[in-house]
VOGU-3710 file (C-alpha; in Angstrom, 3 decimals, decimal comma):
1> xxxxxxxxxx> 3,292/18,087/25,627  1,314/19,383/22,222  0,030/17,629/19,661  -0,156/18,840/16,281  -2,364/17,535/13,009  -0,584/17,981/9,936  -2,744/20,478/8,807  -1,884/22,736/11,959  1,833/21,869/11,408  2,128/22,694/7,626
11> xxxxxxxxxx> 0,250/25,996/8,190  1,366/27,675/11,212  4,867/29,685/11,117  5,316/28,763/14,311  5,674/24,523/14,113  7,289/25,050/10,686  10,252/27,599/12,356  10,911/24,136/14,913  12,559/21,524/13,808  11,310/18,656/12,745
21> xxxxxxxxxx> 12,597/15,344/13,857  11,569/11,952/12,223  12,482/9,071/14,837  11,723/6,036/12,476  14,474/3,994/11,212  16,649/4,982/8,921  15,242/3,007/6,024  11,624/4,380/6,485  13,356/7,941/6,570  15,284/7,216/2,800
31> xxxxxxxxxx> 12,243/5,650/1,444  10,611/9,048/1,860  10,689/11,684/4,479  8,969/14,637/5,102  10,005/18,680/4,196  12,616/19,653/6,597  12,260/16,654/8,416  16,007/15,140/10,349  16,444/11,750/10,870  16,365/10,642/14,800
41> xxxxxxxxxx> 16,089/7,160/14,904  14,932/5,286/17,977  15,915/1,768/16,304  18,223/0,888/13,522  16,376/-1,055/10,392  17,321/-4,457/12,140  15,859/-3,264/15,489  13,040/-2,122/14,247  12,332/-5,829/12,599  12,914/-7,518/15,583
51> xxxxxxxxxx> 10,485/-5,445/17,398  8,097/-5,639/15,124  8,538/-9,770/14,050  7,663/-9,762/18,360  4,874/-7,509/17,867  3,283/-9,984/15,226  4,492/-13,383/16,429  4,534/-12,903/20,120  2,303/-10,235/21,749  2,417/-6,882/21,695
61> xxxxxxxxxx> 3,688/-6,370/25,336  6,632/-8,730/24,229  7,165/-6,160/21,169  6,816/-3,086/24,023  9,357/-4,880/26,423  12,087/-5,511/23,597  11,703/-1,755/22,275  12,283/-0,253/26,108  15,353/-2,477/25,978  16,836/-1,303/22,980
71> xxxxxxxxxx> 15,729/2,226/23,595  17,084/2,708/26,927  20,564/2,033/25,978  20,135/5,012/23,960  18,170/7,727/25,574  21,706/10,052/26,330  22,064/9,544/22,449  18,954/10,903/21,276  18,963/13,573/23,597  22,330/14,720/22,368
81> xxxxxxxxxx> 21,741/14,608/19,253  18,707/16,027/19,161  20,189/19,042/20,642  22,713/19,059/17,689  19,977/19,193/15,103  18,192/21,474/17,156  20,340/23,890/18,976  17,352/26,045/19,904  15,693/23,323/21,888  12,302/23,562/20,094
91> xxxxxxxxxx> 10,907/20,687/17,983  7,969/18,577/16,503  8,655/14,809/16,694  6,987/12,107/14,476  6,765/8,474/13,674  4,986/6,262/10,923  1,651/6,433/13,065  2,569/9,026/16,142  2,371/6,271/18,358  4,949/4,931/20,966
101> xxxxxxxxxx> 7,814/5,648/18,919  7,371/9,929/18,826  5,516/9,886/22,313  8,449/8,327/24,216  11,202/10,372/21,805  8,806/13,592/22,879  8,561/12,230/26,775  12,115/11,895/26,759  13,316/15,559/24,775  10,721/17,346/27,002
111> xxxxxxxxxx> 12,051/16,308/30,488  15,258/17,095/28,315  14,151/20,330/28,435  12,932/21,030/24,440  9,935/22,326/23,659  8,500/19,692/21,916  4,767/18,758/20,318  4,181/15,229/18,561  2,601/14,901/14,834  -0,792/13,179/15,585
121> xxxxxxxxxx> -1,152/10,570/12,816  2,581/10,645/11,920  4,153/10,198/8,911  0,760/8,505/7,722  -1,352/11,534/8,288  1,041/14,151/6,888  1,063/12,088/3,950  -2,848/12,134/3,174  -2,285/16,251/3,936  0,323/16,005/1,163
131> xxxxxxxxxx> -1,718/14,331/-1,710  -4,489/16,160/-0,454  -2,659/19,681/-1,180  -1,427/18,464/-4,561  -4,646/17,264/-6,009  -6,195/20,352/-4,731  -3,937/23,476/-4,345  -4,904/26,820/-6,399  -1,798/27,680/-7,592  -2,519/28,416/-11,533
141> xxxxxxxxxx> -0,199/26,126/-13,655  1,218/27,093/-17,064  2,964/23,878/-18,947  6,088/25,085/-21,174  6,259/21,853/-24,138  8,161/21,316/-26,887  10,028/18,451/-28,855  12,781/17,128/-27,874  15,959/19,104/-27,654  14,136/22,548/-27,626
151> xxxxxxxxxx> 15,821/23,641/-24,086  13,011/23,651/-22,110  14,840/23,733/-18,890  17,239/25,936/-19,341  14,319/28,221/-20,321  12,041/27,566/-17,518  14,959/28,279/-14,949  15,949/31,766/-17,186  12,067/32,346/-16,454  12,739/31,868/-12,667
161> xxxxxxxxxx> 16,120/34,240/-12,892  13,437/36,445/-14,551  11,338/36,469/-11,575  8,920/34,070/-12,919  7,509/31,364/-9,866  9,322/27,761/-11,487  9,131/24,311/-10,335  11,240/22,256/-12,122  9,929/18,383/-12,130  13,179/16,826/-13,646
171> xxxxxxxxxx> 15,012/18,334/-11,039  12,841/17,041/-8,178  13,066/13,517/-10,057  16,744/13,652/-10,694  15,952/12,615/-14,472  15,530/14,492/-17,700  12,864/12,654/-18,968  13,983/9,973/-22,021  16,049/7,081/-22,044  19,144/9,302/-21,864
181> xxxxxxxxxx> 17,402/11,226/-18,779  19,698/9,419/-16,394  23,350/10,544/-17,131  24,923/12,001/-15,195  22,187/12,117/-12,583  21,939/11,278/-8,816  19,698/8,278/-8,117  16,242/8,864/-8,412  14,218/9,457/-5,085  11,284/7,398/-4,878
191> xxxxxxxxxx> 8,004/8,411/-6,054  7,175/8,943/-2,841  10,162/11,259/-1,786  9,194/13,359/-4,792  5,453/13,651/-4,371  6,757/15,381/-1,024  9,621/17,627/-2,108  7,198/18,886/-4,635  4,768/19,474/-2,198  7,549/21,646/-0,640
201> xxxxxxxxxx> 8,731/23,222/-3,684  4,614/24,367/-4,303  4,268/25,032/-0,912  6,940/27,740/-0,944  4,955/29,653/-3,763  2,402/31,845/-2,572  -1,183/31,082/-3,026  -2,938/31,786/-6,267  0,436/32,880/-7,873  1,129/31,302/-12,007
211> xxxxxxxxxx> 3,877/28,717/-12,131  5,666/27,049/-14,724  6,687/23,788/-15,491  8,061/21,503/-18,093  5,327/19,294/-19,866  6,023/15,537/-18,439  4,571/11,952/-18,778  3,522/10,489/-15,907  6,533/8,922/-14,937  10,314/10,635/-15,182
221> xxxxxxxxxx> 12,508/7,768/-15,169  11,477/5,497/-12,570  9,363/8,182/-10,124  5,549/8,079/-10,585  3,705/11,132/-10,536  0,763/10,926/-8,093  -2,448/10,829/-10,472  -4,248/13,797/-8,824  -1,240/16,024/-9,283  -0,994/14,932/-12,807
231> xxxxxxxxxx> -4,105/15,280/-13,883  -3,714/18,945/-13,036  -0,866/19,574/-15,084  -3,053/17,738/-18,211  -5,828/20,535/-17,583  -3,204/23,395/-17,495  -2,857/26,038/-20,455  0,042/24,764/-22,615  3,201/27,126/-24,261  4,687/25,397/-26,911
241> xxxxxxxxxx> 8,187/26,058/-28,151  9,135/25,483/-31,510  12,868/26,050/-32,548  14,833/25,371/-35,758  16,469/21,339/-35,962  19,939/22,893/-36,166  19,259/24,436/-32,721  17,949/21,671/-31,136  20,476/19,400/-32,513  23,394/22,047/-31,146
251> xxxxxxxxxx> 21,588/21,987/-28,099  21,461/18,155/-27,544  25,361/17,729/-28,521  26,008/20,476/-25,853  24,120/18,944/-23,353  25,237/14,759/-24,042  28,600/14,576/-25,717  30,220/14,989/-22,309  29,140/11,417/-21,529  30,945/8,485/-21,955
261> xxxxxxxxxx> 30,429/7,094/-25,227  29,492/3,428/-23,919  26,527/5,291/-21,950  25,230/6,822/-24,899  25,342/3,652/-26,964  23,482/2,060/-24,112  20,963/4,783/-24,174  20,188/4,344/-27,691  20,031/0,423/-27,380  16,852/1,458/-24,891
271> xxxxxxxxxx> 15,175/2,497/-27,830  16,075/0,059/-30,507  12,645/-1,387/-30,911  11,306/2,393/-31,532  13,894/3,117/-33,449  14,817/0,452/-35,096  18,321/-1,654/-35,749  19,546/-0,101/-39,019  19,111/3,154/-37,162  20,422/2,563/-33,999
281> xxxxxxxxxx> 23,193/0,833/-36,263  24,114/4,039/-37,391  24,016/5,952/-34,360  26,407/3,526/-32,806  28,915/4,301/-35,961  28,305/8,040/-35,707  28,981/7,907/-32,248  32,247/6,006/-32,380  33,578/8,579/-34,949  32,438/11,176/-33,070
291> xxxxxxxxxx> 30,145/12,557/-35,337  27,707/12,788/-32,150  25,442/15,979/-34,418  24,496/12,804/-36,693  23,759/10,763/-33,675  21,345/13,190/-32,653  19,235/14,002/-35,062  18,903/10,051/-35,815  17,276/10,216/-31,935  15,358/13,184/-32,873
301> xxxxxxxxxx> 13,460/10,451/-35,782  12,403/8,692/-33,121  11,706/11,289/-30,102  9,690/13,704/-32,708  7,421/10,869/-33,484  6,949/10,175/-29,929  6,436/14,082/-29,187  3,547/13,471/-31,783  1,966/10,852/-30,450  2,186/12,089/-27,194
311> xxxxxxxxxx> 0,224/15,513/-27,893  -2,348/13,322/-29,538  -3,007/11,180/-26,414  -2,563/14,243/-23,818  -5,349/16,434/-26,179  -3,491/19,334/-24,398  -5,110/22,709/-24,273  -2,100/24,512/-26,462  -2,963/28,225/-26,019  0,198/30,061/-27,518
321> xxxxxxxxxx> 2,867/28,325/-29,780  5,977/30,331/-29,296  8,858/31,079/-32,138  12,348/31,258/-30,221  13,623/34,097/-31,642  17,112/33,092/-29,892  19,293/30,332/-29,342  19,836/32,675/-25,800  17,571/30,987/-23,227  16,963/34,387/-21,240
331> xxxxxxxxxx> 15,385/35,708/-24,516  13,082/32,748/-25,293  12,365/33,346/-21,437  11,618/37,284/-22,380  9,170/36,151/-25,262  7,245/33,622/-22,863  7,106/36,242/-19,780  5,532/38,524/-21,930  2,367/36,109/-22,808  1,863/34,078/-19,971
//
């Protein structure tokens, strides 16, 4: 049986066209799982704390004994099922640490028959490979920024349809970004599941090639950016976008009034303190007539001033502030394709 580093997985064709099986429990796999990666547990959660309780309280050979209990029960299961996820017999197993867990799952698939090499270092390892890539990779980062409501994402993915290189960070996060960023979303992975899907999404764009994203704080929602990453997209050149109100107001009513109304109010509670109670008073009223164009430009008082603030504190490098000559995304696309 092969071993792999991370480093030799993530960069050869070869591992990367097997498929690649994650045997820890399910819980460790939701928390945050690598590219690709299908879930193969060799214990449930619950089995996995009894082992490990053992492991810790008793010795480890009592810890060893329990899991080749539980496991053997099993071993028909995992080898059927890892035919299912990987009809063509060839895969790349891992576990937290590539210890017991991935070496007995690979012992097992490769008397199975599978062509099979284990992740040295696991889950662990590929991780460090992950933040290592981020902080580090040369791909050459233009920021698209702009106040609230400008349409930044619909731009950015006109750019892509445009055959610009994209990555879209509220996407990845499932959040757009405010205290409304949430409706309407999926839950949020965890800062950890994003760190490696957008290690993925990067890692799908060749080498050395510009791509765009939407200027971010360091947290969207709930997910965390990881510092190295971030600190990259600080240093990038910044576009920003500058639109009229009225467009940025139409573009805010098109994108929230779909939302319950008793979501939005508790959107705009979020931001009392900011905004302040005779203000979010009045939103409250606009909204329950319906009036949600009012609604938004009160938010707009507050988010502008933020947007302010913000670009004080970031000190970004703004290299080209762009007039949208268009309410059309594809042409505001156009105008940025052309400079950056």
């Amino acid at each position: 049986m092969q071993t792999l580093t991370p480093q030799e997985y993530f960069t050869n064709p070869y591992w990367t066209n097997h498929v690649l099986l994650d045997v820890r429990s399910p819980g460790e796999h939701t928390v945050g799982k690598l590219p690709a990666a299908k879930s193969l547990p060799l214990f449930t959660d619950e089995e996995r704390a009894v082992v490990g309780t053992l492991y810790k309280q008793t010795s480890p050979d009592a810890a060893l004994l329990s899991g080749l209990e539980i496991a053997g029960g099993k071993m028909r299961w995992l080898v059927e099922e890892a035919r299912r996820l990987a009809p063509g017999n060839k895969v790349v197993v891992h576990c937290w640490r590539g210890g017991q867990r991935s070496g007995s799952v690979a012992w097992l698939l490769e008397r199975a028959g599978f062509e099979v090499a284990q992740l040295t270092g696991g889950y662990k390892a590929a991780r460090h490979h992950i933040r290592k890539y981020l902080a580090q990779n040369n791909h050459q980062l233009r920021v698209l920024s702009g106040p609230t409501g400008s349409g930044k994402t619909p731009v950015l993915l006109a750019m892509q349809q445009q055959g610009a290189f994209v990555v879209d960070l509220e996407g990845l996060a499932n959040h757009k970004g405010s205290a409304f960023g949430a409706l309407g979303e999926a839950p949020q992975p965890s800062s950890e599941e994003f760190e490696n899907q957008l290690y993925a999404a990067l890692k799908a764009i060749p080498p050395g090639e510009v791509v765009w994203m939407e200027d971010e704080s360091r947290m969207i929602g709930h997910v965390y950016m990881p510092d190295e990453f971030y600190e990259r997209l600080c240093a990038a050149p910044v576009y920003s976008l500058d639109q009229p109100l009225e467009w940025r107001v139409n573009h805010l009513v098109k994108s929230y009034a779909r939302y319950p109304k008793e979501d939005l109010m508790d959107s705009f509670s979020r931001i009392r303190k900011k905004l302040g109670g005779q203000h979010l008073k009045a939103a409250i009223e606009y909204l329950e007539e319906n009036d949600f164009a009012a609604a938004a430009r009160i938010a707009l008082v507050y988010y502008d001033k933020a947007y302010h603030h913000y670009g004080e504190r970031r000190q970004a490098r703004v290299v080209a502030t762009v007039q949208a000559v268009s309410k059309d995304p594809a042409e505001v696309a156009r105008q940025l394709m052309e400079l950056g």
